[in-house]
C-alpha angles and dihedrals in degrees: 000000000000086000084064087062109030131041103190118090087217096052083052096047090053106044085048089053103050121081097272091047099107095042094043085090096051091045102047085051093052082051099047097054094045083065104254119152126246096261090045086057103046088050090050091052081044085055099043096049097055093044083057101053075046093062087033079061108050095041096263124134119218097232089062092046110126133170089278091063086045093057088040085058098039083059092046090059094041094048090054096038092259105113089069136042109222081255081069081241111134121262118241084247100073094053090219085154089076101000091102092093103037092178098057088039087055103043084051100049086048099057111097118220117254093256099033121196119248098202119136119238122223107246116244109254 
């Protein structure tokens, strides 16, 4: 499904190695059938997959992400400039577009894709 949003193989490679690669396809399917547009749906995988290297980064598994993480995240943004634009408009990275129902967002994001990817992810340093 990534080849849906992104043409580059880079930009693929990249998006598949990092945490929230194996779940990106089940994701971007939950989005898209909750009506959300193409560029909607590349800034959410931009979101998720740095909430994920966040949560890489800090010893948590995806799988065990919950809206406490999400919040954690959402500080840890705040607290580096990262949550608003100047323009006071969110970033990609906070997700706001779908982030008004954390649980849904999460389950979603949590659930793997029937073929997942076993591809390793480069730690943060």
């Amino acid at each position: 499904m990534l080849t849906t949003y992104y043409t580059r193989e880079r930009t693929r490679t990249m998006y598949a190695t990092a945490p929230a690669g194996p779940y990106l396809d089940t994701f971007s399917q939950w989005l898209a059938q909750r009506g959300f547009t193409t560029r909607t749906i590349r800034r959410c995988l931009f979101g998720a997959t740095q909430f994920t290297l966040w949560a890489a980064a800090t010893d948590i598994a995806v799988p065990l992400l919950d809206a406490t993480h999400l919040e954690a995240f959402h500080g840890y943004l705040a607290q580096h400039g990262q949550l608003h634009y100047a323009s006071g408009n969110p970033t990609p990275r906070c997700m706001a577009h779908i982030t008004s129902s954390p649980s849904s967002v999460l389950r979603a994001l949590s659930r793997r894709s029937r073929s997942p990817r076993r591809v390793p992810h480069p730690r943060l340093s």
